[in-house]
C-alpha positions as MATLAB code, in Angstrom:
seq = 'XXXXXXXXXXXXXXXXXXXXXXXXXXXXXXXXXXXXXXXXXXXXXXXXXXXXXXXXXXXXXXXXXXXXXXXXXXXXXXXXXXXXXXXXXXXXXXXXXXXXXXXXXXXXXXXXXXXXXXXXXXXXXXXXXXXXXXXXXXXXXXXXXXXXXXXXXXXXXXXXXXXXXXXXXXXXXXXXXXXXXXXXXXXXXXXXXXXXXXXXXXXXXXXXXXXXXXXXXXXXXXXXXXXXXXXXXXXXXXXXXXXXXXXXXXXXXXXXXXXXXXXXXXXXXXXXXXXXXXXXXXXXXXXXXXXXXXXXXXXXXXXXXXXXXXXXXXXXXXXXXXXXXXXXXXX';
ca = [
       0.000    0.000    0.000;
       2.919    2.429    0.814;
       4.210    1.821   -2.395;
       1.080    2.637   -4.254;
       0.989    6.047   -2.269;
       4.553    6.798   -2.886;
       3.860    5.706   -7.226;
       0.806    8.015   -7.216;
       2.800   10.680   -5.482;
       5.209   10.831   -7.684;
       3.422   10.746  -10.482;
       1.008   13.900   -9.730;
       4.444   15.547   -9.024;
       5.946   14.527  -12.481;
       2.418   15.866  -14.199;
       2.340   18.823  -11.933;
       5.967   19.917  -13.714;
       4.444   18.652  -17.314;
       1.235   21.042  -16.696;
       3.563   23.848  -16.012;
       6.076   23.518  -18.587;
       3.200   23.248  -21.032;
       1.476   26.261  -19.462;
       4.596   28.521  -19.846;
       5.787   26.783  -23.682;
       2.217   28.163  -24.720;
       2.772   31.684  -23.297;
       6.108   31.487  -25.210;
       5.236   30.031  -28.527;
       1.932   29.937  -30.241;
       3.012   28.873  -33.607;
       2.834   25.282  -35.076;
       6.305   23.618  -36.635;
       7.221   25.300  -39.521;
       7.290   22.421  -41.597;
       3.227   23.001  -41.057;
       1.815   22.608  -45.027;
      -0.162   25.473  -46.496;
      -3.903   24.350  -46.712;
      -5.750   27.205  -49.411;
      -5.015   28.289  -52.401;
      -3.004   30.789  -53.715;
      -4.785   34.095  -53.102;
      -5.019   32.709  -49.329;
      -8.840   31.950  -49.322;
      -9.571   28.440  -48.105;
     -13.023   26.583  -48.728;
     -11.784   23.589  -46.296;
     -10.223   23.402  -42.830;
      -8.872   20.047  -43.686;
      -5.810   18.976  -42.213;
      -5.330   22.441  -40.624;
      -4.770   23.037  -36.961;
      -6.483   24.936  -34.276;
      -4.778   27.461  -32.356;
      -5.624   28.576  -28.494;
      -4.592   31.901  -28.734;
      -6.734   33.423  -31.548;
      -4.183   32.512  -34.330;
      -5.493   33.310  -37.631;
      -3.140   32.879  -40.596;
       0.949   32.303  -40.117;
       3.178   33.715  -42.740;
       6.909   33.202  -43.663;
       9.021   36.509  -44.064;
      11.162   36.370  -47.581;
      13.014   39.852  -47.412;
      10.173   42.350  -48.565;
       7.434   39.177  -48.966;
       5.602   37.406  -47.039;
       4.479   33.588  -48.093;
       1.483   31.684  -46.691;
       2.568   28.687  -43.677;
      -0.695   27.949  -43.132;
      -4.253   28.665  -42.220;
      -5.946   27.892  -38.558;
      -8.735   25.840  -38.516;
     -11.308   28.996  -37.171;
     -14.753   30.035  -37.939;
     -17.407   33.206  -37.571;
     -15.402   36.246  -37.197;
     -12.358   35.020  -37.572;
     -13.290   32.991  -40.571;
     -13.637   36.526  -42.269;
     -10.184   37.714  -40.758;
      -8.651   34.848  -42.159;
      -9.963   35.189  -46.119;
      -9.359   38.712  -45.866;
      -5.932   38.834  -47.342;
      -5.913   42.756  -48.330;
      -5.891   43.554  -44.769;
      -2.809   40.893  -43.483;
      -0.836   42.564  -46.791;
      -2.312   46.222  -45.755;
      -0.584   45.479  -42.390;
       2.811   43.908  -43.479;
       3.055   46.801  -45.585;
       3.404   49.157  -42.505;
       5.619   46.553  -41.081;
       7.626   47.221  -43.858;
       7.698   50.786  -43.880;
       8.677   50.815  -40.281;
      11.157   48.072  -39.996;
      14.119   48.371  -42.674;
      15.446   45.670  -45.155;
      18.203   44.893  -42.948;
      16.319   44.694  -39.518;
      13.943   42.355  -41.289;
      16.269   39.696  -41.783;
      15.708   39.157  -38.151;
      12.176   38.175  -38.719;
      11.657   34.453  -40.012;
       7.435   34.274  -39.387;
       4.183   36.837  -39.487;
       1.711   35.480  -37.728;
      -2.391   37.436  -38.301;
      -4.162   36.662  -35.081;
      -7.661   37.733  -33.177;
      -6.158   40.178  -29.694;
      -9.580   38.950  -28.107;
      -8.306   35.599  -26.670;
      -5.333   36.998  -25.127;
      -6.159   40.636  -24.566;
      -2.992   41.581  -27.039;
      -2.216   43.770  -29.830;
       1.221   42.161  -30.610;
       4.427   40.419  -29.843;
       7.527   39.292  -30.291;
       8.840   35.896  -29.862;
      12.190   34.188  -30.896;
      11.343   31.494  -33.066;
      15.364   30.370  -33.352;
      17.124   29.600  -29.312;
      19.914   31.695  -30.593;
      17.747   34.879  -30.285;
      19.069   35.350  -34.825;
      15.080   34.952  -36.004;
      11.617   36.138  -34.493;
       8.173   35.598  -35.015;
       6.230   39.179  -34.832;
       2.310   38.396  -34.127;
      -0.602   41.232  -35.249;
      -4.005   41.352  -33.978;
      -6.102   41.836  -37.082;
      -9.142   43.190  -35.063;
      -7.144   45.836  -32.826;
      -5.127   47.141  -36.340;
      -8.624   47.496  -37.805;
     -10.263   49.036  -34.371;
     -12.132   52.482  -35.422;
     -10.242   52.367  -39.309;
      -6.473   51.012  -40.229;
      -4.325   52.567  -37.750;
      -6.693   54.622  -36.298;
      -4.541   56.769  -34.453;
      -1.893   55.874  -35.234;
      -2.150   53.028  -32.757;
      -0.978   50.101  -35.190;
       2.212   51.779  -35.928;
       3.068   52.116  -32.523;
       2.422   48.948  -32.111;
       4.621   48.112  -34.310;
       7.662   49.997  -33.369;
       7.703   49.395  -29.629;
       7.186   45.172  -30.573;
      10.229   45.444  -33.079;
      12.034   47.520  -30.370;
      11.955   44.467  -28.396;
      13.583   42.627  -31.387;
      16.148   45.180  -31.590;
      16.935   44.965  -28.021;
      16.865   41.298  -27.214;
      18.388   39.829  -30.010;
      21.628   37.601  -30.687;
      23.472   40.906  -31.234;
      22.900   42.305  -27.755;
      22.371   39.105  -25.491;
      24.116   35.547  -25.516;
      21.512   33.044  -25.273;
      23.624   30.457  -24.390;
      24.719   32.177  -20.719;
      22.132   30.857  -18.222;
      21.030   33.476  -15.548;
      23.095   31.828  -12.723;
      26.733   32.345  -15.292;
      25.270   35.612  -16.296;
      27.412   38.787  -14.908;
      25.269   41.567  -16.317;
      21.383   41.809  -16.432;
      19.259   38.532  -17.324;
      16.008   39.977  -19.257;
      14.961   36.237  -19.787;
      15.890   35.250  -23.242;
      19.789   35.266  -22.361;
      22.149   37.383  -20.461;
      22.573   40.882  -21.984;
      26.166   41.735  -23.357;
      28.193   44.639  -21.334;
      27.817   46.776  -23.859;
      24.167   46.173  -25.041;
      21.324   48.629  -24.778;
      19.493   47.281  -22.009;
      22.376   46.356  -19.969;
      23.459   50.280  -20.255;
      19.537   50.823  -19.595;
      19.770   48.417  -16.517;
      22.943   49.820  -14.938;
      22.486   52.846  -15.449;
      18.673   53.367  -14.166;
      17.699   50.163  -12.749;
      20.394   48.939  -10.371;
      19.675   51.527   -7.783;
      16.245   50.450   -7.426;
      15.871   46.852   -7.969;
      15.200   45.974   -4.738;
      12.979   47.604   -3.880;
      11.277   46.803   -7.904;
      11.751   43.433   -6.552;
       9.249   43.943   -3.980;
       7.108   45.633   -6.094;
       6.897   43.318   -8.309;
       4.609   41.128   -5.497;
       1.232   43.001   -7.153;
      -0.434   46.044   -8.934;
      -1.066   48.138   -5.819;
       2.888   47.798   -4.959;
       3.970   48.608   -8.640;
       1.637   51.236   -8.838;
       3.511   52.965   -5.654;
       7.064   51.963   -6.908;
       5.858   53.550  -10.358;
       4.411   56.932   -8.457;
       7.829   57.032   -5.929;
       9.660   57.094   -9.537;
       7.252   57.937  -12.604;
      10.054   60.804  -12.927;
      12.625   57.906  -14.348;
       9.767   56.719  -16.882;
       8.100   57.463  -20.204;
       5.393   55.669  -19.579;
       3.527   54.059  -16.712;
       3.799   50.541  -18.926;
       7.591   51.181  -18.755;
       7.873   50.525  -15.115;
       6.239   46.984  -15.953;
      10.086   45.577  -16.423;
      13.501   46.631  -18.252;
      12.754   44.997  -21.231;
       9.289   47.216  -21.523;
      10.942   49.878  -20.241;
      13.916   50.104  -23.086;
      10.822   49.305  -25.997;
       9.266   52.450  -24.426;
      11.967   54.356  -24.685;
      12.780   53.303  -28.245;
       9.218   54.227  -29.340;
       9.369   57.365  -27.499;
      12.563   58.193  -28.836;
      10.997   57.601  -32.471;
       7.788   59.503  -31.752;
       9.069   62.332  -30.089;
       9.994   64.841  -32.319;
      12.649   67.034  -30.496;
      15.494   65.807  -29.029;
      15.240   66.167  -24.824;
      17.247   68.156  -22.898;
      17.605   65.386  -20.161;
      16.318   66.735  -17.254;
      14.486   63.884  -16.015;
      15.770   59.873  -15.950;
      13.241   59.340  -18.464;
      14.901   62.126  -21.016;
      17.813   60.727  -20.134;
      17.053   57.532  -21.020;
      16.213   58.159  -24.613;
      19.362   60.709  -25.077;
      21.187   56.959  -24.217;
      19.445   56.374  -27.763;
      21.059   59.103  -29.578;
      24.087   58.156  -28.267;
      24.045   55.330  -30.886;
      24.446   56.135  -34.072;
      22.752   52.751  -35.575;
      19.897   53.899  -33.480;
      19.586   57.284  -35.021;
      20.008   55.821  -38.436;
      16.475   53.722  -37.144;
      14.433   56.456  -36.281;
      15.579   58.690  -39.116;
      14.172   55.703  -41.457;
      11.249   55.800  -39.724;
      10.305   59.097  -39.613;
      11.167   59.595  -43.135;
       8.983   56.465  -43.963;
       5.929   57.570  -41.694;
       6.282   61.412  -43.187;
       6.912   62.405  -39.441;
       9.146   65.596  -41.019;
       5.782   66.890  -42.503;
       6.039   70.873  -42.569;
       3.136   73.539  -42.586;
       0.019   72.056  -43.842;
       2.056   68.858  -45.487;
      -0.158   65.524  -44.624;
       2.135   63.751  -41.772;
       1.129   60.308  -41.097;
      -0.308   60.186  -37.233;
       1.635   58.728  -34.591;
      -0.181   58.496  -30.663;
       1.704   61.720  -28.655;
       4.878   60.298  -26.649;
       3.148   58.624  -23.703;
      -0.198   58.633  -25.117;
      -0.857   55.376  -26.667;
      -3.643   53.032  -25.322;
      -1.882   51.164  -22.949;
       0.751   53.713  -21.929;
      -1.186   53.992  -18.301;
      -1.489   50.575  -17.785;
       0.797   48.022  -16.053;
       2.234   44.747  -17.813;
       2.887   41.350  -16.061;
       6.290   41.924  -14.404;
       6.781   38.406  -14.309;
       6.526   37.757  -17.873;
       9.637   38.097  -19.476;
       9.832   35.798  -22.082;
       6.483   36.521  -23.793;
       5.924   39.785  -25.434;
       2.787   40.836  -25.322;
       0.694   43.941  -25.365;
];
């Protein structure tokens, strides 16, 4: 009988560990292999869901990036609402083409997979994820309905979205951390995906405006009403309220700030200071100059500028991400 107890312990401890390693690999990863076959034809409009698989987290269509094209994976098996998403294929081109205009030809070889989803299921508007364990090539996830919310881009919301999900990309990939370097072997700051090189952006961002108070972020990280008073003992050091969330929202912030805002700060506060860190890099610059130039940003007198949400102003700007989350990108 004692052995029977000690067997069935073990076992509901061995599918305890399962339950949560499948919990967290479906936080981190929504996509199917990518040997997955495309279903539909051509044009992208399917008349079967045979063979095709159903997502959990409102994934529509999945697309592989070829330098300025993107090429059908596959279709989700979905229905109703999203059935309509899914044989619209103006609109997932409409929004790779701001994609495009925002991130340039050389940046983009960082992105292997474009996946169309529905936000509703998990609250998002997009995210990041590393699709290769080397950090090299990332997955970048839309939600259809929230790019189409009042109009394309009303707002300028979608293009926001945009920037501060490829700033993560920018920030956390094989060029600024070593995936390889576990957290306990790391020496410099550990956003989650690997330990950040000494001279990378967020490990400047970390030591720089971080170190002094992670402690006591530490703490704060327990719930919402302690964040909220860490954020209001030091809004000062941040561009946002969603910035205070973690340092790997808090640089993606910045970088969309930095890209938004049109003059250059005098650095008064941390969080001007913060994005002059930007200008300090030259490769940087060279980004937000493309993107500017792209969006029409340098519009003058009565030119037609393409809208961008005010520095600080975007939906979610007053809102506070899971600080616990570090692996899974999403807004």
């Amino acid at each position: 009988m004692k052995n029977i107890k000690r067997i069935f312990i073990f076992l509901f401890v061995c599918l305890s560990i399962f339950a949560v390693n499948v919990s967290c690999s479906n936080d981190d990863k929504i996509v199917p292999p990518t040997d997955s076959t495309d279903t539909s034809g051509s044009d992208g409009d399917t008349d079967s869901t045979n063979g095709q698989v159903e997502g959990s987290e409102g994934e529509i269509t999945l697309y592989k990036v070829n330098g300025d094209d993107i090429s059908k994976v596959q279709d989700y098996k979905v229905k109703d609402k999203d059935l309509e998403y899914q044989k619209d294929v103006a609109k997932h081109k409409e929004i790779w083409e701001l994609v495009k205009k925002i991130v340039p030809a050389d940046q983009r070889k960082k992105m292997g997979e474009f996946l169309i989803y529905n936000g509703e299921v998990t609250g998002s508007a997009g995210f990041v994820i590393e699709i290769k364990k080397d950090l090299s090539v990332w997955q970048m996830g839309i939600a259809i309905n929230y790019a189409y919310e009042g109009g394309f881009n009303a707002g300028g919301e979608l293009a926001y979205t945009i920037i501060h999900e490829f700033g993560h990309v920018l920030t956390l990939d094989n060029t600024q951390l070593d995936a390889a370097v576990t957290q306990e072997n790391c020496k410099n700051y550990f956003p989650g995906e690997g330990c950040a090189l000494e001279n990378s952006y967020i490990n400047e961002l970390h030591a720089k405006y971080w170190n002094d108070i992670w402690s006591e972020y530490q703490d704060a990280k327990k719930d919402e009403a302690a964040q909220a008073q860490f954020y209001e003992k030091y809004k000062e050091r941040y561009v946002t309220q969603y910035a205070s969330t973690n340092p790997g929202e808090d640089i993606a912030e910045v970088f969309a700030t930095f890209t938004t805002q049109k003059d250059k700060p005098e650095g008064k506060t941390i969080a001007e200071k913060k994005i002059l860190l930007m200008y300090n890099r030259s490769e940087l610059v060279a980004f937000r100059d493309h993107i500017r130039k792209n969006l029409a940003l340098r519009g003058k007198g009565n030119a037609l500028a393409f809208e961008l949400p005010q520095p600080g102003m975007w939906k979610q700007a007053n809102t506070f991400g899971n600080p616990h989350k570090t692996k899974c990108r999403r807004h």
